[in-house]
Steps between C-alpha positions, in 0.01 A plus 500: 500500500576562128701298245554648160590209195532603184273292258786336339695342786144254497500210276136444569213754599491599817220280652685192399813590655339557788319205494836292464624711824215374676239722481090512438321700299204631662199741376345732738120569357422788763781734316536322127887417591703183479791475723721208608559341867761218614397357852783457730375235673223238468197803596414709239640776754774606524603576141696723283262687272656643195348726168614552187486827268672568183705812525662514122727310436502340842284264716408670886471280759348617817485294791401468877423242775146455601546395879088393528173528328318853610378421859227768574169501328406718169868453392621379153858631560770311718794684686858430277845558569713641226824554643561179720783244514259213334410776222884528454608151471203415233650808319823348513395140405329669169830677441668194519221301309501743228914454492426181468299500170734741292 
């Protein structure tokens, strides 16, 4: 799931807003990319894993919930949900996060 910010509704960059809402930042070597993750529980899974692009004038936030770590051998890639009711309600908290900070 997508959220679209525009750059100027942040008082602070992006990875330290996210970082107040509770997120990591995290680097992934294999593929060059940093991402962030906030556990949803004391295990590392399950989490709500989240990027962040610039799109002009606004930030893009792209999100999903990893369920598990990849379970079958010779994988580096995890099944995610996109559309879920978890997926909504961190939307939603953002949204209302976000609200918060204007």
């Amino acid at each position: 799931m997508k959220i679209t910010i525009p750059k100027n509704s942040l008082s602070e960059n992006p990875e330290s807003w996210l970082r107040h809402a509770g997120y990591g930042l995290i680097f992934d070597r294999r593929r060059g990319v940093q991402s962030f993750v906030r556990r949803l529980g004391q295990n590392f899974y399950p989490r709500i894993h989240l990027y962040v692009e610039e799109g002009g004038d606004n930030w893009v936030f792209s999100l999903h919930l990893d369920q598990k770590q990849a379970s079958y051998e010779g994988s580096h890639m995890h099944n995610a949900e996109y559309d879920s009711e978890v997926v909504s309600q961190e939307v939603e908290r953002l949204k209302s996060l976000l609200l918060f900070t204007l």
